[in-house]
C-alpha positions in Angstrom: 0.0 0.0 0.0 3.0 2.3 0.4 3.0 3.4 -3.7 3.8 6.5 -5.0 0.6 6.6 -7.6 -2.6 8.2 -6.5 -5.8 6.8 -6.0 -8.7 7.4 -7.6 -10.0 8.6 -4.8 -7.1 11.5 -4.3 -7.9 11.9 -7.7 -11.5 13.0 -7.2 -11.1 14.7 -3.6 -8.0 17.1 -5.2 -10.2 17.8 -8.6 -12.1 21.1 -8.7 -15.3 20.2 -10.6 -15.3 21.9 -13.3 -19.0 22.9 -15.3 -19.7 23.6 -18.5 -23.1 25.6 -18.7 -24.1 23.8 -21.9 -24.7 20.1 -20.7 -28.2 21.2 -18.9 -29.6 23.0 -21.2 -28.6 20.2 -23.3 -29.8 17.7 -21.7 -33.4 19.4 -21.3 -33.8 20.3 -25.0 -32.9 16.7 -25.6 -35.9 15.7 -23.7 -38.0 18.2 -24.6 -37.3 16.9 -28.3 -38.2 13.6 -27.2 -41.1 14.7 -25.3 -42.7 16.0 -28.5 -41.6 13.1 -30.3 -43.4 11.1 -28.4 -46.2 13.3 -28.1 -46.4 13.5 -32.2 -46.1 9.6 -32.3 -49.2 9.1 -30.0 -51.5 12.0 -31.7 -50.7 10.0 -35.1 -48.6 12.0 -36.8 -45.4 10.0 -37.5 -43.9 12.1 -40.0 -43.2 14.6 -37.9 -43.2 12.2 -34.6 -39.9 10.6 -36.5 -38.1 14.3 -37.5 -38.5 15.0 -34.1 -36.2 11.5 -33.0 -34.0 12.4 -35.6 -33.5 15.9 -33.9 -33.5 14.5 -30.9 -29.9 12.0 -31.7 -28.3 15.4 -33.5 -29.2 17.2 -30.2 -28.1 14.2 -27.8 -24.9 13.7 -29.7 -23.7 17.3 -29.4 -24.6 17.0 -25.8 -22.1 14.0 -25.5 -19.5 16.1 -27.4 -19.8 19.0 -24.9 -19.5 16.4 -21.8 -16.2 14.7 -23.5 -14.7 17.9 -24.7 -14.9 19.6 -21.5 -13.5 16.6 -19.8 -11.0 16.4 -22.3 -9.6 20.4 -22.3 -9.8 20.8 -18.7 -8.8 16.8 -17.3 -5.4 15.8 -16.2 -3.8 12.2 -15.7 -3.8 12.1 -12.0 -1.2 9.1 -13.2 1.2 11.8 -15.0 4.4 12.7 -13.3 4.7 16.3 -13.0 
């Protein structure tokens, strides 16, 4: 037990979080997308129902980019030397 690496949890009591604004407001448009989607589905109207889903993956997947590229410009390897 006497290493020199940290542990994960060092790792996660040193880290300042770090927030990026966009991921929220992400995440609700992505189920308010989907809420209408479903919404459209059940009323009948499929065309739109399925435009909606479609918006919904562009709108989840730039969600997913904001998460990993905030990780990614402000993470360190806790495992690095410095």
């Amino acid at each position: 037990m006497g290493t020199s690496e940290p542990g994960f949890e060092d790792f996660l009591e040193d880290k300042k979080r770090v927030r990026n604004p966009f991921v929220p407001v992400g995440a609700l448009i992505t189920a308010g997308v989907l809420t209408a989607g479903l919404i459209s589905f059940r009323q009948g109207n499929s065309k739109l129902g399925q435009k909606l889903m479609r918006a919904r993956v562009v709108v989840q997947g730039a969600t997913v980019a904001l998460m990993v590229g905030t990780a990614y410009y402000y993470g360190d390897n806790p495992w690095q030397a410095k």
